[in-house]
C-alpha positions in Angstrom: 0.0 0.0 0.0 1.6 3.5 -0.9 2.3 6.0 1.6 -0.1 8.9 1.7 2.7 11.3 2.7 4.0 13.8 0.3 6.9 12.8 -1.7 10.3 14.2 -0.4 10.7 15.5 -4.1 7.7 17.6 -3.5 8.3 18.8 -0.8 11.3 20.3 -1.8 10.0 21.8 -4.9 7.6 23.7 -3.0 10.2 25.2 -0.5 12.1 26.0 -3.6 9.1 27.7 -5.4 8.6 29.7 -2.1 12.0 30.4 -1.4 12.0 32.2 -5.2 9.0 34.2 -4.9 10.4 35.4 -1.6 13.6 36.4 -3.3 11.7 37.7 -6.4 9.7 39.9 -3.8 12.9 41.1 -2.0 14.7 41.9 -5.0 11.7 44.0 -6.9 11.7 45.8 -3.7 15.4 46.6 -3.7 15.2 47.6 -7.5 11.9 50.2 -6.7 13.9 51.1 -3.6 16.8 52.3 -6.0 14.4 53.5 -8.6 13.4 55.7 -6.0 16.4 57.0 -4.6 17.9 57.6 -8.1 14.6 59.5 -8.6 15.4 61.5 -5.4 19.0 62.5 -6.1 17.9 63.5 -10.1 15.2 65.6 -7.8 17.9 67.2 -5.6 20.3 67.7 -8.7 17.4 69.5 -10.8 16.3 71.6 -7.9 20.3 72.9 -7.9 20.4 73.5 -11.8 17.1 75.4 -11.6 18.2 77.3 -8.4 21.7 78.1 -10.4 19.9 79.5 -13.3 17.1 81.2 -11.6 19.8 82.9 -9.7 21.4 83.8 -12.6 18.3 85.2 -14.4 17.5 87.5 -11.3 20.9 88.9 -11.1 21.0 89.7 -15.0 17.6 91.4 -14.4 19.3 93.5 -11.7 22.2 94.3 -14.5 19.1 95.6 -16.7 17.4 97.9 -14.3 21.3 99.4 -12.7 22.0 100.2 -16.4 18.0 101.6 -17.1 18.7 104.0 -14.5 21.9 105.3 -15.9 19.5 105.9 -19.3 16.5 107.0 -18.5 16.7 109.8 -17.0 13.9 109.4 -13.9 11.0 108.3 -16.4 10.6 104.6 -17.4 8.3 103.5 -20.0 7.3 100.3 -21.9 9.9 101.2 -25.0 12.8 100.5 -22.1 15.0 97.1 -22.6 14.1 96.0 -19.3 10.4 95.4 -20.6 11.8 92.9 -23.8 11.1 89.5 -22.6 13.2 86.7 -23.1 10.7 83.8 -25.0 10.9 80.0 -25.4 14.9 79.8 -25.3 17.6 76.6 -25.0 19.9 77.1 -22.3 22.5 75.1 -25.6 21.5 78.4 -27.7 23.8 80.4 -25.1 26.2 78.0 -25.0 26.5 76.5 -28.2 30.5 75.8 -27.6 30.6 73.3 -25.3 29.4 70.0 -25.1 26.3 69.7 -22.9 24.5 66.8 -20.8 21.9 66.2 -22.4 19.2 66.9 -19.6 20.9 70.6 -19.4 20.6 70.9 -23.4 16.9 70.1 -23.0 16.4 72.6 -20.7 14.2 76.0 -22.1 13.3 78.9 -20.2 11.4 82.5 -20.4 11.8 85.3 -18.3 10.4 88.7 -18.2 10.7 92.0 -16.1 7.5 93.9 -15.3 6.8 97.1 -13.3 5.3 96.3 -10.6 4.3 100.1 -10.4 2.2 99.5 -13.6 -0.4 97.9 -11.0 -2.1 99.2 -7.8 -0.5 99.1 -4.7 -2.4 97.8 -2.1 0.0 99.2 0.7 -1.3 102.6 -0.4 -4.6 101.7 1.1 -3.3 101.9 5.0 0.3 103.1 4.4 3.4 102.1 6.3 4.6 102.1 10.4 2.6 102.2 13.1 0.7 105.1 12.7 -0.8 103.7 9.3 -4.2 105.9 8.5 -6.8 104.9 5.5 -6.3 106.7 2.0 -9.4 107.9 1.1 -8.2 108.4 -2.5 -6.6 105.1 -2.8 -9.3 103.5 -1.5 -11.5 105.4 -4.2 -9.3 104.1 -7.2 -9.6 100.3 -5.5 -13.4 100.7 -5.1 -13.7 101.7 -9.2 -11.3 99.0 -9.9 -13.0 96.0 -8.6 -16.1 97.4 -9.8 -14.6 97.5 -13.2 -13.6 93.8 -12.9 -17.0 92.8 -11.8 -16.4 92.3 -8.1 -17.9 94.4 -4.8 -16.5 97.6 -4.6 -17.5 97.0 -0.6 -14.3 94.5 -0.8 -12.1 98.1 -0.4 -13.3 99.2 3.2 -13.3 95.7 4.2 -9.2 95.1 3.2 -8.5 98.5 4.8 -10.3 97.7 8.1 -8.9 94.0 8.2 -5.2 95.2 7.6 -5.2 98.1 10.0 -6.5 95.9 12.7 -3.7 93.3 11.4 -0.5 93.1 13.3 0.9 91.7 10.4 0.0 94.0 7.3 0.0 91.5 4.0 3.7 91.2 2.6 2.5 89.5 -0.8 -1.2 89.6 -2.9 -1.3 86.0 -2.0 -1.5 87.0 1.8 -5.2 88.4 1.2 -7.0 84.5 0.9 -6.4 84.9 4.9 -8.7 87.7 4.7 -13.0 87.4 4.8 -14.1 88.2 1.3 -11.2 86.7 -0.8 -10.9 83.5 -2.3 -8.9 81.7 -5.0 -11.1 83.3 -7.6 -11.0 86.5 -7.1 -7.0 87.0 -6.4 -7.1 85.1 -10.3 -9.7 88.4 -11.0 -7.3 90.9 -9.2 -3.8 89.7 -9.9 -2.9 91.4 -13.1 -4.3 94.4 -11.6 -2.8 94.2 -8.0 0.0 94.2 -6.1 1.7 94.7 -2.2 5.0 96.4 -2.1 6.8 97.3 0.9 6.0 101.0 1.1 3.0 103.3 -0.3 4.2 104.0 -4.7 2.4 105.7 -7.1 0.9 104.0 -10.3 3.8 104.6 -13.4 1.5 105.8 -16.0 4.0 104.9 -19.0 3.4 101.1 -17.8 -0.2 100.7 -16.5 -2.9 99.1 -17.8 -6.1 100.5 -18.9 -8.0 99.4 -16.1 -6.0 100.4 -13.5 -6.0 103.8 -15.2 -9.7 103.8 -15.7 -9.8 103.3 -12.0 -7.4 106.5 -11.4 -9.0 108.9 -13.7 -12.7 107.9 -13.1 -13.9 110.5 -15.2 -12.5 109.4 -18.1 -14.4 107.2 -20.5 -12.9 104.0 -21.7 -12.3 106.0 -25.3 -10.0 108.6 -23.1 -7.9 106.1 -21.7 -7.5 104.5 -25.1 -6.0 107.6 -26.4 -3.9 108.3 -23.8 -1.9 104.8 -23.7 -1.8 105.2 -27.1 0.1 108.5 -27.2 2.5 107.1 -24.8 3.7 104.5 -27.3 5.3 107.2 -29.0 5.8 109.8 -26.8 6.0 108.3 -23.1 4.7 110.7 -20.3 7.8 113.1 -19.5 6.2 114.6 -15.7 3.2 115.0 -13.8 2.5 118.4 -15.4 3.2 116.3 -19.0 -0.2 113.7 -17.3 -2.0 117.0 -16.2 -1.7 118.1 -20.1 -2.2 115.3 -21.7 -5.2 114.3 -19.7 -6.7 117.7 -19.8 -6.3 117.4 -24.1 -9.0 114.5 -23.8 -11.1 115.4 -21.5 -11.1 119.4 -21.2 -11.0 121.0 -17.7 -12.0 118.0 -15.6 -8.7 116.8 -14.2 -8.7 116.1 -10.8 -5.0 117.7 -9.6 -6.0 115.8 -6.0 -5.0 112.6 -7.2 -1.9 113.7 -9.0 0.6 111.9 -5.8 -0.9 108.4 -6.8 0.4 109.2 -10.6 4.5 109.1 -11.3 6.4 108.6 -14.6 8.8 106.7 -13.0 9.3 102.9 -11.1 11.1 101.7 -8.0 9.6 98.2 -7.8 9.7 95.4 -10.8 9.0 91.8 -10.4 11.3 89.6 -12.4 9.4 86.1 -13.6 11.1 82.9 -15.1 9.7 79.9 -16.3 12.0 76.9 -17.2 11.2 73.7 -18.1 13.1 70.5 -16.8 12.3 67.2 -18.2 8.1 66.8 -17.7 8.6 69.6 -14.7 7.6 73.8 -14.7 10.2 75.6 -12.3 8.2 79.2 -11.9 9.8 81.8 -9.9 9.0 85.3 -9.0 11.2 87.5 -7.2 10.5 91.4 -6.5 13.5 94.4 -7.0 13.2 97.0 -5.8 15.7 100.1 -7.2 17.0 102.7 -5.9 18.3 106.5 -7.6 21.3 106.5 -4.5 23.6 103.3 -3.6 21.6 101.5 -0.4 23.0 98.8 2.4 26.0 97.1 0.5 26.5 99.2 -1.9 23.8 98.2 -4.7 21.4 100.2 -6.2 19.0 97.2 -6.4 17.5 94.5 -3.5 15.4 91.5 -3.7 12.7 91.6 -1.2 11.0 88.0 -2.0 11.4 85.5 -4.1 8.5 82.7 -4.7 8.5 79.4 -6.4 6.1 77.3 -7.8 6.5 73.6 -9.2 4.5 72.0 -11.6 4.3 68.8 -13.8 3.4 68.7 -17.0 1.2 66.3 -18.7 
């Protein structure tokens, strides 16, 4: 009678089976384990490569605006160098002599300067330091602004009274989601339109847009406006008493000379932006200059204030 035990041979061949599948298991673990720490190192190694270059970008910008000031001559306008962008470029065009990995030959980028004085300040609302007071006049131009882009003009008093309550005054426009009334939405409304700087500016009228000037001059009609940005292409605004003229042309005896101080000709603030693309991955950064006419801390005529990035993967 045979035995009902299993055969030696099978048992063997079992333990063998399992004894592979464990190792199998082991094994694809040790290769995702790698997979995943190359992955982190090429991380750590394009993080460096984009911080190099944004670097580099935001100091050439800084080249830009020291040599602007030499030229122009306390007005800065749209025909300027600083306001040429730098579109869809290979990091190989620049160095087209030497032989280049090819991740960093891959590698594009943009970049472009913009005044952030071509936008309304909010800072201008409640001013600086600790005896801050509401604007009245500011908070006028604010109120016609978001009415312009559809929103509730009521949104003005609200910021003002939020932020002079505020220990902490907002540094950056993303800084207004903590306050009632904002959301996600309506900073995507205001952004174009909108900026915080450190201390209460002027709008550049040479660089602004027309809504932000529609929102300045609120007697104006839409038709004005269009007129008036489009005699600065030629012929960029030279003074206040140049605006007073000009505006005064169009629109015959209705300027208002009591919102003259929150129009200038001129810029202390721009925002540098640069997009470059790594592999399937968006690097954005934005970093805010600000210049100065006389040499500050350290002996530069330009400081970065902030700088923000933002990651994103492409499909």
């Amino acid at each position: 009678m045979k035995s009902l035990q299993p055969s030696s041979n099978g048992s063997t061949t079992i333990t063998a089976l399992i004894v592979v599948g464990i190792v199998a298991i082991v094994a694809s673990g040790l290769a995702w384990k790698q997979h995943l720490e190359i992955r982190q190192l090429e991380n750590v190694r394009d993080q460096v490569q984009v911080g190099w270059l944004q670097k580099n970008l935001v100091d050439f910008s800084r080249v830009i605006l020291k040599d602007d000031l030499r030229q122009s001559q306390g007005v800065d306008h749209l025909g300027e160098i600083w306001a040429l962008p730098l579109q869809d470029s290979k990091i190989a065009d620049f160095l087209k002599s030497q032989d280049l990995p090819d991740e960093i030959d891959s590698i594009t980028l943009k970049a472009r300067l913009t005044d952030a004085q071509s936008m309304f300040n909010l800072t201008t609302l409640w001013g600086t330091g600790n005896s801050s007071l509401p604007d009245t006049d500011a908070i006028k131009v604010y109120v016609n602004l978001l009415n312009q882009l559809g929103l509730d003009g009521q949104l003005a008093n609200q910021t003002v009274n939020i932020a002079l309550r505020s220990k902490a005054k907002p540094t950056h426009i993303d800084d207004l989601l903590t306050f009632p009334g904002y959301s996600k939405e309506i900073l995507t409304k205001i952004k174009p339109f909108v900026v915080v700087l450190p201390q209460t500016t002027s709008v550049n009228i040479n660089t602004c847009s027309a809504e932000v000037l529609l929102a300045v001059y609120s007697f104006l009609t839409r038709s004005d406006v269009d007129r008036l940005l489009q005699s600065r292409t030629t012929s960029p605004f030279s003074s206040i008493d140049d605006i007073n003229k000009r505006v005064n042309q169009v629109r015959p005896n209705v300027a208002n000379p009591t919102i003259n101080p929150l129009l200038d000709v001129k810029s202390n603030y721009w925002i540098a932006y640069s997009e470059i693309q790594m592999r399937q991955r968006l690097f954005n950064n934005q970093t805010l200059i600000s210049r100065n006419d006389t040499l500050m801390s350290g002996g530069n005529l330009t400081q970065i204030i902030w700088s923000k990035q933002y990651l994103s993967q492409l499909q």
